[in-house]
PAKOLSE-623435 format. One record per residue (C-alpha): z, y, x. Coordinates in Angstrom, 3 decimals. Each point is the difference from the previous one (the first is absolute). Example, Ala and Ser with C-alpha at 12.3 -4.5 7.8 and 13.67 -1.06 7.14 Angstrom:
<pts>
        z        y        x
    7.800   -4.500   12.300
   -0.660    3.440    1.370
</pts>
This chain:
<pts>
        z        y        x
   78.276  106.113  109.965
    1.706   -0.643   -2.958
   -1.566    1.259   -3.691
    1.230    1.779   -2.157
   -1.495    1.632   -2.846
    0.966    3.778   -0.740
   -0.696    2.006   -2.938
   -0.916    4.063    1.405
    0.926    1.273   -2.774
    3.472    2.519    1.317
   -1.798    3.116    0.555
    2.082    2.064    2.879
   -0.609    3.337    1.492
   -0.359    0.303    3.842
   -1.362    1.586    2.935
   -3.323   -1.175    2.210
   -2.372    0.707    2.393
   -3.674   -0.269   -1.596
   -2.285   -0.129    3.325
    0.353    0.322    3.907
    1.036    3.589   -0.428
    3.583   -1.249   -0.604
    0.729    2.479   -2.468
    2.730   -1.322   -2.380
   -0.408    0.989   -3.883
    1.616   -1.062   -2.714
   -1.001   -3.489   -1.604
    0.415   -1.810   -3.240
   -0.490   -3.382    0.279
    0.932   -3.629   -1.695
    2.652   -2.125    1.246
    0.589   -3.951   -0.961
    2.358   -0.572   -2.600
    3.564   -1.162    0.787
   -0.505   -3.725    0.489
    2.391   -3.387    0.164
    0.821    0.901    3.838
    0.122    3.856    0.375
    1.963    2.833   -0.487
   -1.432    3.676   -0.864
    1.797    2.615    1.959
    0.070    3.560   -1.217
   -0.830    1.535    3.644
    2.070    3.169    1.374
   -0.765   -0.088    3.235
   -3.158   -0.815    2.471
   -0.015    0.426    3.877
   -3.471    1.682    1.711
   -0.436   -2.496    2.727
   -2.647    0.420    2.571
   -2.468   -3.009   -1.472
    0.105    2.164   -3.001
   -1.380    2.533    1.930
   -2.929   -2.616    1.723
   -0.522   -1.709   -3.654
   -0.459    3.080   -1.648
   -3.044    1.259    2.269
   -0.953   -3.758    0.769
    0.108    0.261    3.762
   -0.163   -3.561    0.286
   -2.683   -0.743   -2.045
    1.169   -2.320   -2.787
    1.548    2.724   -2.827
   -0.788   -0.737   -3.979
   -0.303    3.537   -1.481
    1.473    1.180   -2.062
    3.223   -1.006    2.188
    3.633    0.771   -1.327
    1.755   -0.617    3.826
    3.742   -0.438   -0.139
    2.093   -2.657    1.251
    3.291    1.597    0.486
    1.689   -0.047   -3.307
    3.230    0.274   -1.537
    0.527   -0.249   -3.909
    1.907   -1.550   -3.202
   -0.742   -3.229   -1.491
   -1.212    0.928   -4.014
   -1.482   -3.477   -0.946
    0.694   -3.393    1.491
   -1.693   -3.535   -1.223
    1.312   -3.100   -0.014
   -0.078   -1.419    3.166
    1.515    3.141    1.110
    3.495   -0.619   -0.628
    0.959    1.233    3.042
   -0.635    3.439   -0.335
    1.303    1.745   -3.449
   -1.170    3.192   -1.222
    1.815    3.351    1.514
    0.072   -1.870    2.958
   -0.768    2.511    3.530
   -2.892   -2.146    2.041
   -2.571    0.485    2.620
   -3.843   -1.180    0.100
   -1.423   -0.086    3.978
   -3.371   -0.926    1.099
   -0.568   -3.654   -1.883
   -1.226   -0.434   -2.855
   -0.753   -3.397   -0.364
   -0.405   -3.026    2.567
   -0.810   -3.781   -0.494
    3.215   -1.184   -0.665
   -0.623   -3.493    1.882
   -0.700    0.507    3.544
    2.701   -0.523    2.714
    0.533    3.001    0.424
    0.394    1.161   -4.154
    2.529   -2.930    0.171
    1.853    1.429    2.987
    0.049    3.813   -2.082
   -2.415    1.206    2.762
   -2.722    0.704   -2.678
   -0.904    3.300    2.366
   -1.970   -2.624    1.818
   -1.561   -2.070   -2.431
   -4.052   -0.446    0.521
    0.172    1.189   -3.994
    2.557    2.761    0.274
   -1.273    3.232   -2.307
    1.200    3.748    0.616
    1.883    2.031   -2.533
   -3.228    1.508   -0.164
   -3.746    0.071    0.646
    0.271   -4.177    0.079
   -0.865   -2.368   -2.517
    2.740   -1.523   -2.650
    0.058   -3.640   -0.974
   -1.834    1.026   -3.130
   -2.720    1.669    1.585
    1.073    3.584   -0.613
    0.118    2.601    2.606
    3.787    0.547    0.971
    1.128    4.346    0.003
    2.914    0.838    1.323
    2.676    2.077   -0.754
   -1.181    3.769   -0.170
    0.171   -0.553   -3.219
    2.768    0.158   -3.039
    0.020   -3.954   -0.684
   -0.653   -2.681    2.293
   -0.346   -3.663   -1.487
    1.522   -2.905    3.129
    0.722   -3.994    0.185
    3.439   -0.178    0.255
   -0.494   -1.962    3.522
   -0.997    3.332    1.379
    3.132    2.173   -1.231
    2.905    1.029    2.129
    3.668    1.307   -2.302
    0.701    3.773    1.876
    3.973   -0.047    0.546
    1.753    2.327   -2.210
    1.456    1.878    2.742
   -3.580    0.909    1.637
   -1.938    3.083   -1.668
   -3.559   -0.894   -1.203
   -1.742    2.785    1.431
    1.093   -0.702    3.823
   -0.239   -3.993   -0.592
   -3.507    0.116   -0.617
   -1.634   -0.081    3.576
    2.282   -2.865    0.520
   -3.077   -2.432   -1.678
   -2.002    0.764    2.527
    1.223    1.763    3.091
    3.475   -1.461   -0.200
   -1.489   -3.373   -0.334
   -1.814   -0.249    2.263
    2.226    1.420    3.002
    2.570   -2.099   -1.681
   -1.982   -3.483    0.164
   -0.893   -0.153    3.705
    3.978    0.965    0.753
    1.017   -2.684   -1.968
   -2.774   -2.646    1.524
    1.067    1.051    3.459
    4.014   -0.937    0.007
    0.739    3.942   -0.498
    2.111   -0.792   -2.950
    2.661   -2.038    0.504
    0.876    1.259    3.725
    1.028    3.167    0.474
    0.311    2.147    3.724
   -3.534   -0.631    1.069
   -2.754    2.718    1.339
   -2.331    0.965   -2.373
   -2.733    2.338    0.534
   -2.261    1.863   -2.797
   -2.711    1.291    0.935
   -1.682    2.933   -2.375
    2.511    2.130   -2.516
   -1.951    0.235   -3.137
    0.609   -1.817   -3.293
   -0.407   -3.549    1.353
    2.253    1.161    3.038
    2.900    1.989   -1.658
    1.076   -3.388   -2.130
   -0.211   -2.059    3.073
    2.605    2.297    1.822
    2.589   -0.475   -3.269
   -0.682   -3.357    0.021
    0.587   -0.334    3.544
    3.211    1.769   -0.008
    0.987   -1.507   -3.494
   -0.212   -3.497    1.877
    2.048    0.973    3.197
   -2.568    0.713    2.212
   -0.625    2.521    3.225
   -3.074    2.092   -1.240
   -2.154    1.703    2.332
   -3.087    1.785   -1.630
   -3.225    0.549    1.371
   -1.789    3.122   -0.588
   -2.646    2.103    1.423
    1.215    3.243   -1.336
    3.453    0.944    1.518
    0.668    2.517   -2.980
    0.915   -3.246   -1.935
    3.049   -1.027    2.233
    2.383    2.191   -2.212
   -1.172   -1.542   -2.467
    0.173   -3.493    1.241
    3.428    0.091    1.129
    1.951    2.619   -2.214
   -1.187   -0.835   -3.371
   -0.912   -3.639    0.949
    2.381   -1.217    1.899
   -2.476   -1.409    2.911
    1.985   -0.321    3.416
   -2.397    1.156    2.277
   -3.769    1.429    0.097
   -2.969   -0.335    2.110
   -3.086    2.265   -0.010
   -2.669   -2.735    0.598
   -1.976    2.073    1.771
    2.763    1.172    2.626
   -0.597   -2.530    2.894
    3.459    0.552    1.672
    1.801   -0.812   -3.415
   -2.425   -3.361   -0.704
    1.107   -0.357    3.785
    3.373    0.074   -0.433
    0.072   -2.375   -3.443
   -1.892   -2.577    1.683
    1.323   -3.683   -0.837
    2.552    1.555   -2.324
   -0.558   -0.966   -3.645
    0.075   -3.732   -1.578
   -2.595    0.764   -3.275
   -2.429    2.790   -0.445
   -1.337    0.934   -3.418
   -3.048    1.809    0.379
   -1.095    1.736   -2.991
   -2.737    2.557    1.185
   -3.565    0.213   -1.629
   -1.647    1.646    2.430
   -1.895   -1.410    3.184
    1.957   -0.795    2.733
    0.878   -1.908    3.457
    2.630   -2.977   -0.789
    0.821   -0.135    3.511
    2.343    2.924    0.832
    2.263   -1.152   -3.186
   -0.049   -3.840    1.323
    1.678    1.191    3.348
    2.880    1.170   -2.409
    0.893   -3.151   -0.812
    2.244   -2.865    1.948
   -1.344   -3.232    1.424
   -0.876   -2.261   -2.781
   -0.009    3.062   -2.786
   -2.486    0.497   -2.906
   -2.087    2.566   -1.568
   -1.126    0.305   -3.611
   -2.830    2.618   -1.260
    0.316    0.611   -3.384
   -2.102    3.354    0.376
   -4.283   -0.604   -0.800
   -1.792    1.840    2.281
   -3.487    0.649   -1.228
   -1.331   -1.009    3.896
    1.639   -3.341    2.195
    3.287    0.858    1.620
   -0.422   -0.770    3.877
    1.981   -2.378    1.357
    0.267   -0.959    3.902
    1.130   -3.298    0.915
    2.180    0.782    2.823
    3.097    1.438   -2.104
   -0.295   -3.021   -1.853
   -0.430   -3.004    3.084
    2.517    1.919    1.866
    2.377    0.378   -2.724
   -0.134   -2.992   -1.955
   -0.518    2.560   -2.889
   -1.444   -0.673   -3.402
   -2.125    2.264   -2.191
    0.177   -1.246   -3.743
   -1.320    1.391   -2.957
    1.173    0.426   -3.296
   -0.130    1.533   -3.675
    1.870    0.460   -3.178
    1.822   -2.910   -1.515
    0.440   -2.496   -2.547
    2.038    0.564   -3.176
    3.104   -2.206    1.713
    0.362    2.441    3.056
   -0.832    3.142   -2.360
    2.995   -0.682   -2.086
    2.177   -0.722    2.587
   -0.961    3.038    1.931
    0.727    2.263   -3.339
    3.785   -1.815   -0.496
    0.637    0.995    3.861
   -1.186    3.715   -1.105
    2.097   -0.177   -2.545
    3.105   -0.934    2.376
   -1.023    2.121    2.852
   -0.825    3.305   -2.694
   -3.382   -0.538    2.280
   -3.099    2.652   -2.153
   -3.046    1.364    1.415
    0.165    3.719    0.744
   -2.598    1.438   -2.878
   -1.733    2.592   -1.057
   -0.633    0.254   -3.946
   -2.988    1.551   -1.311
   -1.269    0.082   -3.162
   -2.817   -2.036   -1.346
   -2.378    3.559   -0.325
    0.630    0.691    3.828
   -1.620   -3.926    1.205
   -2.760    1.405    1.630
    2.455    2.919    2.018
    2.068   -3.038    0.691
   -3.176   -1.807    1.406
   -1.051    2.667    2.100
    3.198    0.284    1.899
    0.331   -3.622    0.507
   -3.637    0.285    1.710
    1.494    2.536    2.705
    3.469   -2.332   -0.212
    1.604    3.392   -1.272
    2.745   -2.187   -1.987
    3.341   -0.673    1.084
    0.423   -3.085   -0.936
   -2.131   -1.039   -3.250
   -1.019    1.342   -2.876
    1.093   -1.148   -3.383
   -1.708    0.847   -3.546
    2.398    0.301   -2.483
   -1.933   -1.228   -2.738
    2.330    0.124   -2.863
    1.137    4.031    0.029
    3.375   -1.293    0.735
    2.750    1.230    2.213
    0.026   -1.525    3.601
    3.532   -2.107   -0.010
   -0.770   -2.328   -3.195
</pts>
């Protein structure tokens, strides 16, 4: 990874947990000063994803306490060095999930730095200076320009901000898949929640016929009236996955739970794929039959590089495509966190960090 050497000398006031009992506080910590390549954003808004949620009580084992989690952010550029130039201050931008990558691997030269062996998270990873990286619950975030998106003007900041993360990364396997450029194919969604509401704009957005997958019928209103999905199918409703068998081209599959892969690949057509974005704490099961029989593919995928990020936040900008948000204030994290645990948020939560009002 490439060095650089920081001085932590920008003190900034945030918001971590301090142990395994996840319990956010408030944090005052140092940041690197500006340097040659970055740009200091003055941060209004941060999104609560769910790997804030794992991060902050460490359920997988590898959290640096004290962690400031945050990785969702939406701000205004207030310092910018030299090598910066494209970026100016006042300037609306967006910081994601990288932090910092190699910069010479195939596939940092190919602006897929999301899958670089050295790629570093917003937060709880390691910076090229050896610094542990915090994220953005917190008023001032310090980023390489490489890993800044611009926010179009027309897009408010507060509703924009789950687009680093859960628009991403519904937005990358689309685009990797040929769902894009060719409109008036089937797409299915399976799972409603904040990964799955962005899919279904996207999917409509880009021409598509959307079909969600849910197991909780109350959510076809939802699906369809405020949405815009075409149809619905209760997942666990045999006659409906009867009658939707070999119907859909693509299915995005965005659920974290356990669950069987096989009644979703009988949705699809002869030769159609299947991406899980969703991370399911146990294996997903998979029978082979739907596939042989099917000629179906099950792919995998995650977030995106800083190419496919900005491209995906022009195309919100033309489409008027946000994230449907809840805003909390930074005092009512832990509330926040507590809901997301019983998935009692419709569709994320966003802190707004700055005081401000919600359409800056």
């Amino acid at each position: 990874m490439a060095q650089e050497t920081q001085n932590h000398t920008l003190s900034v006031s945030g918001w971590a947990a301090y142990d395994s009992s996840g319990e956010i506080k408030p944090y005052t910590f140092k940041r690197r000063e500006n340097g040659v390549n970055d740009v200091t954003i003055e941060v209004l808004y941060c999104g609560i994803c769910h790997t804030d949620l794992h991060y902050a009580k460490n359920e997988w084992g590898i959290t640096m306490y004290p962690v400031v989690p945050g990785h969702e952010i939406t701000g205004v550029v207030i310092k910018v060095g030299c090598n910066a130039g494209k970026f100016k201050i006042g300037d609306r931008v967006g910081v994601g999930c990288l932090a910092a990558s190699c910069l010479k691997c195939e596939f940092c030269a190919d602006s897929q730095e999301n899958y670089c062996d050295q790629m570093q998270f917003t937060y709880n990873g390691i910076f090229w200076d050896g610094s542990i990286t915090y994220g953005g619950y917190s008023n001032v975030i310090v980023a390489h320009y490489r890993y800044v998106v611009r926010i179009p003007e027309n897009l408010p900041m507060d509703s924009v901000a789950p687009l680093l993360c859960a628009g991403i990364t519904v937005f990358s396997p689309l685009k990797d898949n040929g769902m894009l450029g060719s409109p008036g194919k089937k797409m299915g969604v399976v799972g409603l929640g904040g990964l799955g509401h962005v899919a279904v704009k996207f999917g409509k957005a880009f021409g598509h016929h959307v079909t969600v997958l849910s197991t909780s019928p109350s959510k076809e209103t939802e699906a369809k009236g405020r949405l815009g999905a075409d149809d619905f199918i209760v997942s666990t409703n045999s006659q409906q996955m009867q009658a939707g068998k070999r119907s859909l081209d693509f299915i995005l599959d965005t659920v974290s739970a356990q669950h069987s892969l096989g009644p979703i690949l009988e949705l699809l057509k002869v030769d159609g794929t299947l991406v899980t974005v969703g991370a399911p704490d146990q294996p997903l099961e998979l029978p082979p039959f739907p596939l042989i029989f099917g000629k179906r593919s099950v792919k995998g995928s995650m977030t995106g590089g800083m190419r496919d990020t900005q491209e995906m936040m022009d195309l919100c900008g033309k489409h008027n495509i946000t994230c449907d948000v809840e805003v909390i204030a930074p005092d009512t994290i832990n509330e926040a966190m507590d809901r997301l645990a019983k998935n009692d948020v419709r569709y994320r939560f966003v802190i707004d960090i700055a005081g401000r009002i919600s359409n800056i």
